[in-house]
ZASE-625178 format. One line per 8 residues: their letters; for each residue x, y, z of N, C-alpha, C. Coordinates in steps of 0.02 Angstrom, whole numbers. Each point is the difference from the previous one (the first is absolute). Example, Ala and Ser with C-alpha at 12.3 -4.5 7.8 and 13.67 -1.06 7.14 Angstrom:
// ZASE-625178
AS = 660 -284 390 -45 59 0 45 60 0; -18 53 -36 42 59 3 -39 55 37
***
This chain:
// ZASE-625178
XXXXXXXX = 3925 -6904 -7571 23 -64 25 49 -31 -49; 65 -17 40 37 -43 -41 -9 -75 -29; -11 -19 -53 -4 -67 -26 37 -28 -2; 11 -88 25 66 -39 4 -25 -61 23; 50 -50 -4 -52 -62 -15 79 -12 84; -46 -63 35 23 -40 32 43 -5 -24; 87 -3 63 40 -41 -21 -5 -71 -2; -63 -36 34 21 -78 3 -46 -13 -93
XXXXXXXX = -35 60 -15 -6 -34 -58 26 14 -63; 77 75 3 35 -5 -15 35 -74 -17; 4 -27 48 32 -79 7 -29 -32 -39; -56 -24 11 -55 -37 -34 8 9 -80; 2 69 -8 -7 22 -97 79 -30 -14; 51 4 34 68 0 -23 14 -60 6; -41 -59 36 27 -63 18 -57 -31 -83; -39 0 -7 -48 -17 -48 19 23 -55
XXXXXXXX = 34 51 -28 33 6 -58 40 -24 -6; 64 -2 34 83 -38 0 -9 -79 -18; -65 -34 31 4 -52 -1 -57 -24 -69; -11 42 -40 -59 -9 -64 -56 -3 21; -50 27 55 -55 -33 4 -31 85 -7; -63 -21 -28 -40 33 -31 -14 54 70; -40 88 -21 -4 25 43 -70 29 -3; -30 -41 47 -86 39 -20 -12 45 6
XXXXXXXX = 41 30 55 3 68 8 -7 69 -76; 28 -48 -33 4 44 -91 -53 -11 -22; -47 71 -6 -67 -41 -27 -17 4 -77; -33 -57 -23 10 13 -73 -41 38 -35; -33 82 48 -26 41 -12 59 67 -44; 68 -26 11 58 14 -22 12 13 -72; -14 -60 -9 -22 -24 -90 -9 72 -61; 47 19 -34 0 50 -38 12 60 30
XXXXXXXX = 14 21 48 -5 41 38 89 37 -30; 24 53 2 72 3 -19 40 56 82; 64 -27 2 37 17 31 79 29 -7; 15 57 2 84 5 -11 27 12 50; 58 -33 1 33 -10 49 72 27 -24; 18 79 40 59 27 -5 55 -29 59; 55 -51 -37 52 1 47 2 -82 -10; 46 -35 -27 34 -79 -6 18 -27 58
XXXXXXXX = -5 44 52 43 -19 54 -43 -85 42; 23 -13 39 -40 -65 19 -81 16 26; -20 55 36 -41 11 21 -73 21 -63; 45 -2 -44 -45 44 -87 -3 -71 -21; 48 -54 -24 -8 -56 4 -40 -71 12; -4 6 77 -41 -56 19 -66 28 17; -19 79 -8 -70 26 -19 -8 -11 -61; 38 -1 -67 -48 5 -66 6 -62 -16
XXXXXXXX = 35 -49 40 10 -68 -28 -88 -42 32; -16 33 64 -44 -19 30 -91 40 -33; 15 75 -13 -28 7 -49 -24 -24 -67; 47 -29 -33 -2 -39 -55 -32 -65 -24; 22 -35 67 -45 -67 31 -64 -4 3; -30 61 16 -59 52 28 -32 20 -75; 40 -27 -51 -55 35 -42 27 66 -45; 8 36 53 13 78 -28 61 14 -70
XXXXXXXX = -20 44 -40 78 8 -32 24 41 37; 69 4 -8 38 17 61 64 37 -39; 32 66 10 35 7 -41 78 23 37; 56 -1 9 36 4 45 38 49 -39; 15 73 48 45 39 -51 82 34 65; 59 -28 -33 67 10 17 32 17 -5; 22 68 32 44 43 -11 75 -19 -36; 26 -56 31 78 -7 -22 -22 -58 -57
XXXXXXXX = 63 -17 -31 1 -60 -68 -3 -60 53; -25 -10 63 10 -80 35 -59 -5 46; -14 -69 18 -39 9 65 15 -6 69; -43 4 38 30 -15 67 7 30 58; 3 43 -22 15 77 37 63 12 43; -8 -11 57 65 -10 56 23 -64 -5; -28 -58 -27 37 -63 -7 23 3 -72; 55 -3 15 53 2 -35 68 -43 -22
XXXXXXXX = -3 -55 -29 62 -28 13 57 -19 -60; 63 14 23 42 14 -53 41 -58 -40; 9 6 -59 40 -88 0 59 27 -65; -13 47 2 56 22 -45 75 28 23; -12 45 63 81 15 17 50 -46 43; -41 -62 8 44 -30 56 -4 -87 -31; 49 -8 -61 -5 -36 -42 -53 -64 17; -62 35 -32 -67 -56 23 -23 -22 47
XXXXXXXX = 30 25 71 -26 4 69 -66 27 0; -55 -13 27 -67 49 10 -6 33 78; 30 52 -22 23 52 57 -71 39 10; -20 32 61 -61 37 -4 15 66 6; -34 28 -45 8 88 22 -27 28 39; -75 -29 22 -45 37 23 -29 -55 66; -73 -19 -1 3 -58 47 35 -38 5; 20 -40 46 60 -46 17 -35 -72 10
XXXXXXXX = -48 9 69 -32 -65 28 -61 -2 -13; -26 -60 32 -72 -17 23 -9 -9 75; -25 72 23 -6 -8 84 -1 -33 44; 10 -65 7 -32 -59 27 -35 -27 -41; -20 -33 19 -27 -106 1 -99 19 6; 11 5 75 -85 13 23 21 28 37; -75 39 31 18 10 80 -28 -28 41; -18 27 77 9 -21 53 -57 -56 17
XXXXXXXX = -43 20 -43 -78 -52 -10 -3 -52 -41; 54 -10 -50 11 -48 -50 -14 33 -75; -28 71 -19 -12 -4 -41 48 11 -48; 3 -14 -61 49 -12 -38 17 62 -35; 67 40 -3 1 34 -62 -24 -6 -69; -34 30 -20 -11 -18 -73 45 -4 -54; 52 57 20 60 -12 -44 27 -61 -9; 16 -18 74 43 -71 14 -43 -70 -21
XXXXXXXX = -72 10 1 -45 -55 -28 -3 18 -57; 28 37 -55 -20 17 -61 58 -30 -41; 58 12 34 84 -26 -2 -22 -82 -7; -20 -28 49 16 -86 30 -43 -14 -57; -67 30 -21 -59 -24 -55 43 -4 -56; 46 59 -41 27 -12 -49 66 -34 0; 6 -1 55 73 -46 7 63 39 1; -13 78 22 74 10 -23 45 26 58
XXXXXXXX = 56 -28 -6 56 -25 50 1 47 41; 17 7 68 21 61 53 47 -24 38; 34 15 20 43 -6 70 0 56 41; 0 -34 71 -15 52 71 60 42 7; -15 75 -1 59 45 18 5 -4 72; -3 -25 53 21 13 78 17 68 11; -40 54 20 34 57 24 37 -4 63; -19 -59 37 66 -9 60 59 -20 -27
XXXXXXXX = 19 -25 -32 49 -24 -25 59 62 -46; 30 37 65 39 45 -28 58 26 70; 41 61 -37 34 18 53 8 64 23; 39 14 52 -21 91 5 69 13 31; 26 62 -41 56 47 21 -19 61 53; 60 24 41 -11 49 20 78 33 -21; -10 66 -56 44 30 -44 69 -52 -5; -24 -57 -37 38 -44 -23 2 -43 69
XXXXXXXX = -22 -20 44 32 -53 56 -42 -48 8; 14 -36 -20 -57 -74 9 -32 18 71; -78 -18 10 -3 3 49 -26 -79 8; 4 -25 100 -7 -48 11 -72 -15 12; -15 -53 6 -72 -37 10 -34 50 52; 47 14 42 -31 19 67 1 80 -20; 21 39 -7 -15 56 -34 -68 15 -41; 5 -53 -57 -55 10 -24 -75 -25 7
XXXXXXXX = 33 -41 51 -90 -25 52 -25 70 46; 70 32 29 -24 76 31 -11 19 -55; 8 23 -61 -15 76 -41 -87 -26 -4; -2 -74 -33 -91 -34 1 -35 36 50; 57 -7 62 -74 7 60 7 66 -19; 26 42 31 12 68 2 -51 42 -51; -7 -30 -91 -65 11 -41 -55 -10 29; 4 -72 23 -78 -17 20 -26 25 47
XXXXXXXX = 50 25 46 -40 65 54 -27 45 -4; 38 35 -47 -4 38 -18 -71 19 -59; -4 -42 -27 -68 -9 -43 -49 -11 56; -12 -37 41 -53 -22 42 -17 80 53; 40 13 25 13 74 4 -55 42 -13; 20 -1 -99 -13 58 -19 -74 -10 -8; -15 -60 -15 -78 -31 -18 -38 14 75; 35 -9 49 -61 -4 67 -4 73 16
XXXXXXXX = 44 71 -30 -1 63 10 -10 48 -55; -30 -43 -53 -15 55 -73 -69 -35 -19; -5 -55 3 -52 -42 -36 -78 -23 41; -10 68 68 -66 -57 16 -61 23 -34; 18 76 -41 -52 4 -57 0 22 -67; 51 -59 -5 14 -15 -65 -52 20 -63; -47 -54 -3 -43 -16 -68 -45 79 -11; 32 0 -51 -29 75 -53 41 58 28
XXXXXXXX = 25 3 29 42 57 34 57 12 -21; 15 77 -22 55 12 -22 36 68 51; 62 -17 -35 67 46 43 52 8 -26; 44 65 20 46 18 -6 58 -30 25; -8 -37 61 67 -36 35 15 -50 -40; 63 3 -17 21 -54 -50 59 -50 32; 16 -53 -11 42 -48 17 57 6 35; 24 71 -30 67 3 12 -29 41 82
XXXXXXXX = -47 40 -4 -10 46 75 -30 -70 45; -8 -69 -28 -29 -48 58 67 -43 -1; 51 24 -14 70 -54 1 30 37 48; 9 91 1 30 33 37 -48 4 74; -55 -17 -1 -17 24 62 -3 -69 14; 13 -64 0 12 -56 24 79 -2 19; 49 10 -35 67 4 24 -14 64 59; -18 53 9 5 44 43 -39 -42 73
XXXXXXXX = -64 -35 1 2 -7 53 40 -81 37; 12 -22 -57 44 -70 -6 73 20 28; 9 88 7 44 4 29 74 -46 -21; -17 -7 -77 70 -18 -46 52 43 -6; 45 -41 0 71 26 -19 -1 20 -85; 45 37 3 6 39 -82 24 -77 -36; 23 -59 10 17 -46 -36 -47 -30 3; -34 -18 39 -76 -37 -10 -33 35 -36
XXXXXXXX = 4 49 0 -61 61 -36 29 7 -91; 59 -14 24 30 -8 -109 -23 -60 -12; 12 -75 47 -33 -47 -36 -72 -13 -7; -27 12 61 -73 10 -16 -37 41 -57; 19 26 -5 -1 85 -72 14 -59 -68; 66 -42 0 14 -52 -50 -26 -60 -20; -36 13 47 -45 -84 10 -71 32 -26; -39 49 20 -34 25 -22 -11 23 -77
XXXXXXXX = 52 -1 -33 24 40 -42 -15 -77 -64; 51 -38 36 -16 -62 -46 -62 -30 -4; -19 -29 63 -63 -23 0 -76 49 -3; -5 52 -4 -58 47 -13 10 34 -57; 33 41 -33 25 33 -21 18 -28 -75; 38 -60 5 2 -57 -46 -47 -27 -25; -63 -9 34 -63 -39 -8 -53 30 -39; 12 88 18 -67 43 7 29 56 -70
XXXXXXXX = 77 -4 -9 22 11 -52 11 110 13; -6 1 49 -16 84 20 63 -7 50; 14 79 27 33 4 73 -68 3 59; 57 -22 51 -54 5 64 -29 68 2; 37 79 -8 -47 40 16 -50 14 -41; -5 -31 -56 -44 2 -56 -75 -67 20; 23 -44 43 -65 -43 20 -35 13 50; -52 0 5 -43 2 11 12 -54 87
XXXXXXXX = 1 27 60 -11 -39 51 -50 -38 38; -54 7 -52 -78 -39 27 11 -42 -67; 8 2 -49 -7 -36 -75 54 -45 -9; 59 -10 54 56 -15 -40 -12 -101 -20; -60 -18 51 30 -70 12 -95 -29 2; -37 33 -57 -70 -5 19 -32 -59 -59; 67 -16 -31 -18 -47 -60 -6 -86 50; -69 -25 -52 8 -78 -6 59 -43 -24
XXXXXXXX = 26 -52 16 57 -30 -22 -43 -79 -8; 64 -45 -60 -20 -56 0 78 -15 40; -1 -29 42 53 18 74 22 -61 4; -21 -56 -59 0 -68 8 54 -33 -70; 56 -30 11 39 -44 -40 53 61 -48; 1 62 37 51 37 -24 11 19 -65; 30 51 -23 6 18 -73 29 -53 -61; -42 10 -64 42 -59 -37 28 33 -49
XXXXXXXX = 18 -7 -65 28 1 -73 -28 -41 -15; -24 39 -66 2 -48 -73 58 -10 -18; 14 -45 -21 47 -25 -22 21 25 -87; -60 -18 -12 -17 40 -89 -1 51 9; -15 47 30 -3 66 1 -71 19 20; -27 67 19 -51 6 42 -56 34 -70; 39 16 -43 -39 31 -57 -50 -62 -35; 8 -96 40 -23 -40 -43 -64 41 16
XXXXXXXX = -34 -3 95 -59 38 1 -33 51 -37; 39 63 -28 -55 52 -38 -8 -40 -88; 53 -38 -19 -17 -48 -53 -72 -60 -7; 6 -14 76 -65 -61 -1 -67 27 -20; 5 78 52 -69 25 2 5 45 -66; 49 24 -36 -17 24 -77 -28 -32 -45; -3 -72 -1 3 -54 -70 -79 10 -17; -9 14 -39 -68 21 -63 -36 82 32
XXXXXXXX = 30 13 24 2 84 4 5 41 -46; -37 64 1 -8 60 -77 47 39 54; 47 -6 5 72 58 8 30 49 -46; 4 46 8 5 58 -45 58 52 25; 70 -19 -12 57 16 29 0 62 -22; 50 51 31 13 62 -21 -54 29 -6; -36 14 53 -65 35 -14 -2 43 63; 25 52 -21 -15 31 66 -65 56 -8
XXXXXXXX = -48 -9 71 -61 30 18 9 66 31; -23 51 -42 9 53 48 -68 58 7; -48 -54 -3 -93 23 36 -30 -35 1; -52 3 29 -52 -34 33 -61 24 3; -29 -14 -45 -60 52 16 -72 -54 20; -8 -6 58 -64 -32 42 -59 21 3; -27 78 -30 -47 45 29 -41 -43 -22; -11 -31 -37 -47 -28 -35 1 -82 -55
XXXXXXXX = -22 -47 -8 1 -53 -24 -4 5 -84; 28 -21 -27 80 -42 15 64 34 18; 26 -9 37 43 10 42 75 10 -65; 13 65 -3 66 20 -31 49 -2 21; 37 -20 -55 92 -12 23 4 26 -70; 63 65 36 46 38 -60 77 -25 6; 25 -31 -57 58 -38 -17 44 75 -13; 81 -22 11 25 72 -24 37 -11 -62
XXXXXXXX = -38 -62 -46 7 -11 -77 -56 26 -33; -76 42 41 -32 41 -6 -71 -52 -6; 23 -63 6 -57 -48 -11 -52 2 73; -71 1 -23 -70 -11 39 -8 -81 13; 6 -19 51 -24 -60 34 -89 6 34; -36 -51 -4 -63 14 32 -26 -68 10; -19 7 89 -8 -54 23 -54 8 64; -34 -43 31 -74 6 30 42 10 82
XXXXXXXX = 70 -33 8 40 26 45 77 -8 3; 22 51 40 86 -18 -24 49 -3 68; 25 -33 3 53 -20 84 41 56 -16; 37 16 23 65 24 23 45 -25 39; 51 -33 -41 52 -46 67 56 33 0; 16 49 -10 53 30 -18 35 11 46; 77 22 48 32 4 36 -24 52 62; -2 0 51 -23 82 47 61 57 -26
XXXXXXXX = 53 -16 -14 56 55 -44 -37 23 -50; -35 -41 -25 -37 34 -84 -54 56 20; -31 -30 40 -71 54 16 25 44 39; 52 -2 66 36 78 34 28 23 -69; 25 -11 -52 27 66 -52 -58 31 -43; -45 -42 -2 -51 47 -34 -20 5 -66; 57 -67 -42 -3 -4 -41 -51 -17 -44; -59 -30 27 -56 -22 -30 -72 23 34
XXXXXXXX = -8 46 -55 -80 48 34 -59 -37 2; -32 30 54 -62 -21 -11 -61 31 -6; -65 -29 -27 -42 76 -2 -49 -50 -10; -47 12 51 11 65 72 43 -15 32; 41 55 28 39 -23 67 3 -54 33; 58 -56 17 -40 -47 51 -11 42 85; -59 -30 29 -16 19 48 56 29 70; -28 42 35 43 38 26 41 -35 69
XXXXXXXX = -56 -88 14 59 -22 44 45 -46 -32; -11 -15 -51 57 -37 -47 61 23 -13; 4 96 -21 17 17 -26 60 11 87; -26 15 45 15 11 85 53 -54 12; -40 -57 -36 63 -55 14 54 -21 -26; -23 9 -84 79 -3 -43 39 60 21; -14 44 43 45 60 20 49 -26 60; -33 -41 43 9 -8 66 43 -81 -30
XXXXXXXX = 1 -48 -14 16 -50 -25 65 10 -40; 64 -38 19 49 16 -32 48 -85 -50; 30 46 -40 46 -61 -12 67 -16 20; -7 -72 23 90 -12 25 30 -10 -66; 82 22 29 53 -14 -51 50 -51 0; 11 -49 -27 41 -54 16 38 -19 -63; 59 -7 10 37 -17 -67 40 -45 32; 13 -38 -56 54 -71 2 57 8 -41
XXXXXXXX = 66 -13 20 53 14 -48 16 -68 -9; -49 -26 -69 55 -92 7 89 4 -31; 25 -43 38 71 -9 -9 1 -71 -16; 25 -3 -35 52 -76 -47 75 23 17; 35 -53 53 56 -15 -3 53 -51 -34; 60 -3 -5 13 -74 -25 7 -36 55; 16 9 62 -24 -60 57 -21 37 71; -39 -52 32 -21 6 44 62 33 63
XXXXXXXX = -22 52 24 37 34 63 -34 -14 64; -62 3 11 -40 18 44 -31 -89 46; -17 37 62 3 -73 25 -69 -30 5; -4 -67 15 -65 -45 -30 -64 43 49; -39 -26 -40 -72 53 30 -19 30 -42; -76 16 15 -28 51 -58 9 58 -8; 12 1 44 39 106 22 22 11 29; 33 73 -12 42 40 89 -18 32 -18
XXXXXXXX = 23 55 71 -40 66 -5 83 34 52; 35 49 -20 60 20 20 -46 61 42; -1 5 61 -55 62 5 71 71 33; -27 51 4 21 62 13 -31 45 30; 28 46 43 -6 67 11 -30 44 -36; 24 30 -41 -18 19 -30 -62 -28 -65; -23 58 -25 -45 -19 -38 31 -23 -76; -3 -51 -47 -77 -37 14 10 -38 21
XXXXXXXX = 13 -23 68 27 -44 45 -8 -85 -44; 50 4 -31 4 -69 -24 -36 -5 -61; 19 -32 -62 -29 -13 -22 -7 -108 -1; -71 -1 -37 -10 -68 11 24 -45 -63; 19 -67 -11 49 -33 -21 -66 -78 -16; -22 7 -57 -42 -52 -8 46 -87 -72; 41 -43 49 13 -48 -67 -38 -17 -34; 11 -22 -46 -38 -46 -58 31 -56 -14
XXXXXXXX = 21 -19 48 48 -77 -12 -47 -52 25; -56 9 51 -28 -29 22 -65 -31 -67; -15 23 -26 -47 -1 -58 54 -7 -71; 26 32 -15 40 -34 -43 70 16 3; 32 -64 48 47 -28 18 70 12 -56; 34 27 20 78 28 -51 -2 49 -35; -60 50 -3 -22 55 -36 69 39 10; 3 8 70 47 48 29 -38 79 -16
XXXXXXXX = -58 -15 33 -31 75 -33 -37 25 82; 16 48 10 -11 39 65 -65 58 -15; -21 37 26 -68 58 15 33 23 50; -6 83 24 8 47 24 -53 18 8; -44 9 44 -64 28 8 1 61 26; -24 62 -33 -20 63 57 -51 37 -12; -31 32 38 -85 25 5 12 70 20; -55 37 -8 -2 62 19 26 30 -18
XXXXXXXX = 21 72 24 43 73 -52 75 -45 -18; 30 -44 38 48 -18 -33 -9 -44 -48; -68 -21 -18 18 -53 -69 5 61 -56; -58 58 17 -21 24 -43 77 52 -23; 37 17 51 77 20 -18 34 -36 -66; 10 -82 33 13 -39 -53 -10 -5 -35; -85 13 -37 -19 -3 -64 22 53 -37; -1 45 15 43 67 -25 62 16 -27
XXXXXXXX = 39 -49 35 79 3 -7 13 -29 -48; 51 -33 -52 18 -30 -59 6 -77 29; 6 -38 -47 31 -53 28 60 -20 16; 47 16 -21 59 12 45 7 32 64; -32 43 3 8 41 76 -46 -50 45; -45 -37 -15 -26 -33 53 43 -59 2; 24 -41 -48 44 -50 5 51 8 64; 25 67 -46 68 28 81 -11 3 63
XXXXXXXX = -68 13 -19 -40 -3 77 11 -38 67; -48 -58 -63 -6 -72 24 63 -41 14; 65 -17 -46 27 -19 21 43 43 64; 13 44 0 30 12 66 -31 -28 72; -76 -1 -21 -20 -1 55 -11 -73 11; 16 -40 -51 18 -64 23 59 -44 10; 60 59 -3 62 -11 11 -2 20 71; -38 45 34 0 45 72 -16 -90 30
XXXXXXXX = -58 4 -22 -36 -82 18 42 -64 11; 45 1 -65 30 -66 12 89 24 -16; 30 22 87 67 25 -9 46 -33 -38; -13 -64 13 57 -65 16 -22 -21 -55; -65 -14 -39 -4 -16 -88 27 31 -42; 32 -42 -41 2 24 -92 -55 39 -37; -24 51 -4 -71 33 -25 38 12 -73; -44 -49 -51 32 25 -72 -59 41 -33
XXXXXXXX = 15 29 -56 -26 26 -54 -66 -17 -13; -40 4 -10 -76 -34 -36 19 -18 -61; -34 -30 -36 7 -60 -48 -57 51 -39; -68 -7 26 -65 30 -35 -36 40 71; -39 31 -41 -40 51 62 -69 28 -23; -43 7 22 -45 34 -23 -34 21 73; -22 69 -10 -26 47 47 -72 37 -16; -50 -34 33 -73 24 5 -1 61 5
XXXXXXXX = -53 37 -32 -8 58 22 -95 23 -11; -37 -32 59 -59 -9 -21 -25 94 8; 21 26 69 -24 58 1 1 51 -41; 39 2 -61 14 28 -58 -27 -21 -48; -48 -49 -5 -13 -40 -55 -97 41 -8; -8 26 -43 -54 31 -19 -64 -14 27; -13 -77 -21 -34 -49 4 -12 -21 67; 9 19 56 20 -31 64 7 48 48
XXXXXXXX = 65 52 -17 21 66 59 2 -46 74; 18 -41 17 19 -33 41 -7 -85 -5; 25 -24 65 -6 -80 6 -62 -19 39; -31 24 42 -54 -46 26 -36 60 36; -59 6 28 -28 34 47 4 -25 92; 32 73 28 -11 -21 84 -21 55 40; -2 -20 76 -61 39 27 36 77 32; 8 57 -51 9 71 10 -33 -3 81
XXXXXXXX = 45 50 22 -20 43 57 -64 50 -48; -50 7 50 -45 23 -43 -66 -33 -14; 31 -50 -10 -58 -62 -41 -45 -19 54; -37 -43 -29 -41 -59 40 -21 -52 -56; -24 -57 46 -13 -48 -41 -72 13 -47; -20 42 27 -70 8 -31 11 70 -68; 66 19 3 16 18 -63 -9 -65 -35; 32 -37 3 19 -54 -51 -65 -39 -14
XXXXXXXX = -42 21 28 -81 -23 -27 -17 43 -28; -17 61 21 -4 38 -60 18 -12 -71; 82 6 -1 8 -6 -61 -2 -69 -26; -36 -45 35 -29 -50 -39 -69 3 -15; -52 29 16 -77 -23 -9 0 52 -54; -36 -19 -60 -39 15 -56 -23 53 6; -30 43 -48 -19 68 -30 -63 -9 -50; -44 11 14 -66 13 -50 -17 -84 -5
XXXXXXXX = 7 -51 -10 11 -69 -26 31 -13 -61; 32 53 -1 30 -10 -93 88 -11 33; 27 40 50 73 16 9 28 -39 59; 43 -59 -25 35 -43 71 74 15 30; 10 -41 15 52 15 28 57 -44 25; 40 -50 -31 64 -68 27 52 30 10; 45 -49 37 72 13 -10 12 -7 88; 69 1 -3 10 -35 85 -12 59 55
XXXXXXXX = -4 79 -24 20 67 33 -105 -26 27; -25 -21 -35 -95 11 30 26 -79 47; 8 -29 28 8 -43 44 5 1 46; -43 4 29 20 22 69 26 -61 68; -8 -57 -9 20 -75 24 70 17 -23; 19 11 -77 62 -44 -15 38 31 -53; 18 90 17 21 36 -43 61 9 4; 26 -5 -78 78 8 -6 22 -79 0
XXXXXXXX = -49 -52 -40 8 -55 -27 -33 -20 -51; 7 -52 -29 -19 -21 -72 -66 -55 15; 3 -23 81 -58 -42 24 -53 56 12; 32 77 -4 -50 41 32 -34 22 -55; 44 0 -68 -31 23 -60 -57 -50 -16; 20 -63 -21 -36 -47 4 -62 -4 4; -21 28 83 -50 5 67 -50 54 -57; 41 60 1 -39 54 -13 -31 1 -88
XXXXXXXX = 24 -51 -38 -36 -27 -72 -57 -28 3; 21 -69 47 -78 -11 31 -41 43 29; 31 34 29 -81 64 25 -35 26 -43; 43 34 -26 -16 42 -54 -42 -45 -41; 23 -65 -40 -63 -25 -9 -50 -28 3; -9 -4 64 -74 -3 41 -50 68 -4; 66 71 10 -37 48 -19 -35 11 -59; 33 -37 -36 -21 26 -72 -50 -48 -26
XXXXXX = -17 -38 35 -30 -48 -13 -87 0 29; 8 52 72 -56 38 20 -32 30 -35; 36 60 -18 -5 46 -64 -27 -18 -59; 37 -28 -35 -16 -22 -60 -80 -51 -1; -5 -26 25 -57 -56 22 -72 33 30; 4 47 23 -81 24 19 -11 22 -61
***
C-alpha cells in the first residue's frame, strides 16, 4: 500500500506553516532523533527547516556551492536586474475553494513585493503576420476542442493507468476526424506545441495522453514575480540551517540503522533517517547507490518517469522592439513551431530584457550548441517575427542549460508515455522507515512546480515523523 497524506491536509500543513503557527502534527517524540537531508533544493528545505522545529538535528548535504536547487536567480549578468534562471512564478493566488497558496501566503507574510505576470496579455504571429483578434479567438477555440476531445476519448480510465498513446497520436487522430485542413492542422500542432509542450517542458510524442493534464492547479489570481527575486524563498527556509555545500552523496546504505550516507570526499554520515530530495534526473543516471537495492516498484518508476527539458535564452537589448504584452509566440509549420517570447518589462520596467523559451529535444539541441550559435539562432528568428522591426544586437545574454547540468539532468518532471500517476507514488512512499523521499517529480497533485516541491517536504515529514516516533 501506497502512503500519502490528504491533499486537503496537504493544505492545512502548508497554510499553518507559511503563516507561523505551530504544527501538532510534529510530535515532540522527534526530540533528538537525527535526520539528513540530501538536496538544498526547496523541497529538502522546508522539510529540515520543519524538522528542526521538531527537535531533530537535521543535517542538509549539497551538491553545488549554492542553495535552492532549480530556483535560481541571477543578479549579476543583467546589470543588477534579478532575472530567474530556473523557476519563474508562483502558480496562482489560491484555488478554486479559496485555499491559499502557501508560496503566495508566505510572500504577503514576509512582505516581499510581486507583480502579476498576465499570461493573456500577449501577442501571436503567424510566420511573422500579426494575427487579428478574430483569428486568435479561432486558434483558442480550435485548442479547446481539441483538448476536450482528447479527454472524453483517452481519459475514461484514466487513474493508475498507463499507455503508450502519446499526445502527439491524440492531436493527429483529432485533426483526422476533425477532418482539418493541413493549415489548421500546422496551427493546431503550434498551439499545442506552445501551450502543452511549453508547460510540460517535453514534445507531444514524448507525453503521455492520459497524464498530460492530471495535475491540481491554484487556478486562482494568476502567476506572480518576486520582485526581489525568487531565491528570497530557498534563503527564508535556510536561515539557522547545518548546510554543507559541495557535498556530493554517492550511497546510501539503509539495510540497517543508522542509516549510511557515503560522501564522494569519502566522508561517513549517520543518521536514524535520511530524505532524498534530489532531482528525478539524478536517480534515472544512477549516480547514487543504494544498498539494498531500492525496491523493485520504485526502481519501475524512476525508469518509466522522465525529465523535461526547458531552457531560456535571456536577452538584454538596448531598446525595446517588441510590442506591449507579456509575450508573443510567432508560431510555424514547421517544427519547433514557434518559439515563445516571455518580457520582463512588465516586472521590471526598462530592463529591455526578453526570454526565449524552448522545451524538449529542441531545448536540449540548444544547450549543446555554443553561445553564439544559439544567439544566431534566436535572433533570426526574431527578425522572421518582427519583419518591419529594427532587431539589434544583444547588449548581455545568458543561456540556461539545466539538462546538462550534473546536478539536475533536466528542468522539471512530466507525465512520459509509459507512466502513470501511481508511478509518482511510488517513487514517493518510504523504504524500511529509515529512506524518504521530496522533491516536485513524487507529487503527484502538483509536479513540475516549486508549490509541488513544497507539498512533497511536508509529506515527507509527516513520514518521518511516523517513523521516527513509534
Amino acid at each position: 500500500m501506497i502512503a500519502s497524506i490528504h491533499r486537503r491536509r496537504f493544505l492545512t500543513l502548508a497554510a499553518a506553516w507559511a503563516s507561523g503557527e505551530p504544527l501538532t502534527e510534529v510530535s515532540a517524540a522527534m526530540a533528538g532523533k537525527s535526520v539528513i537531508v540530501i538536496g538544498a533544493g526547496v523541497s529538502g528545505l522546508v522539510a529540515a527547516h520543519r524538522l528542526k522545529q521538531a527537535g531533530c538535528k537535521v543535517t542538509v548535504l549539497e551538491a553545488r556551492d549554492r542553495i535552492g536547487g532549480r530556483v535560481q536567480t541571477d543578479r549579476v549578468h543583467f546589470g543588477g536586474v534579478p532575472v530567474e534562471l530556473g523557476a519563474q512564478f508562483i502558480h496562482g493566488t489560491h484555488d478554486a475553494d479559496g485555499e491559499s497558496n502557501p508560496l503566495w501566503k508566505l510572500a504577503q507574510k514576509q512582505g516581499w513585493k510581486a507583480r502579476s505576470y498576465r499570461s493573456g496579455s500577449g501577442s501571436m504571429s503567424r510566420r511573422g503576420v500579426p494575427l487579428s483578434a478574430v483569428d486568435e479567438k479561432a486558434l483558442d477555440a480550435l485548442r479547446d476542442e481539441a483538448l476536450e476531445w482528447i479527454v472524453e476519448t483517452y481519459k475514461e480510465e484514466l487513474e493508475d493507468s498507463q499507455t503508450q498513446i502519446s499526445l502527439a497520436d491524440a492531436v493527429a487522430a483529432f485533426a483526422k476526424q476533425a477532418g482539418l485542413s493541413p493549415e489548421e492542422r500546422e496551427d493546431l500542432r503550434a498551439m499545442f506545441a506552445a501551450d502543452i509542450e511549453g508547460d510540460l517542458a517535453a514534445d507531444l510524442d514524448q507525453i503521455s495522453a492520459l497524464g498530460f493534464d492530471e495535475d491540481e492547479e491554484f487556478g486562482r489570481g494568476g502567476d506572480q514575480m518576486l520582485l526581489g527575486g525568487y531565491d528570497q524563498l530557498p534563503a527564508h527556509l535556510a536561515a539557522g540551517l547545518d548546510i554543507r555545500l559541495r557535498t556530493v552523496v554517492e550511497g546510501i546504505d539503509y539495510a540497517a540503522l543508522p542509516v549510511k550516507v557515503q560522501t564522494k570526499s569519502g566522508t561517513e554520515l549517520k543518521a536514524d533517517a535520511v530524505l532524498v530530495t534530489v532531482p528525478l534526473g539524478v536517480l534515472r543516471s544512477a549516480s547514487m547507490a543504494f544498498a539494498p537495492p531500492l525496491p523493485k516498484a520504485k526502481r519501475g518508476a524512476i525508469s518509466r518517469l522522465r525529465m523535461g527539458a526547458f531552457t531560456k535564452v535571456i536577452l538584454q537589448f538596448p531598446k525595446r522592439f517588441w510590442p506591449e504584452g507579456n509575450w508573443f509566440l510567432n508560431i510555424d509549420s514547421a517544427a519547433p513551431h514557434g518559439l515563445s517570447y516571455a518580457s520582463m518589462e512588465t516586472p521590471h520596467p526598462g530592463s529591455h530584457i526578453l526570454i526565449a523559451w524552448q522545451w524538449g529535444r529542441r531545448a536540449q539541441a540548444l544547450e549543446a550548441q555554443t553561445d553564439a550559435q544559439v544567439l544566431l539562432g534566436i535572433l533570426a528568428d526574431l527578425r522572421r517575427s518582427f519583419p518591419e522591426a529594427e532587431v539589434p544586437s544583444t547588449t548581455r545574454h545568458f543561456i540556461t542549460r539545466w539538462s546538462r547540468d550534473p546536478f539536475c539532468l533536466g528542468a522539471y518532471s512530466f507525465p512520459a508515455t509509459g507512466s502513470s500517476r501511481r508511478d509518482i507514488r511510488h517513487l514517493a512512499v518510504p523504504v524500511n522507515g529509515r529512506l524518504f523521499f521530496a522533491g516536485e517529480a513524487t507529487s503527484a497533485d502538483y509536479p513540475g512546480t516549486v508549490h509541488g516541491a513544497w507539498f512533497s517536504g511536508l509529506r515527507a515529514v509527516d513520514e518521518i515523523r511516523t517513523a521516527l516516533s513509534v
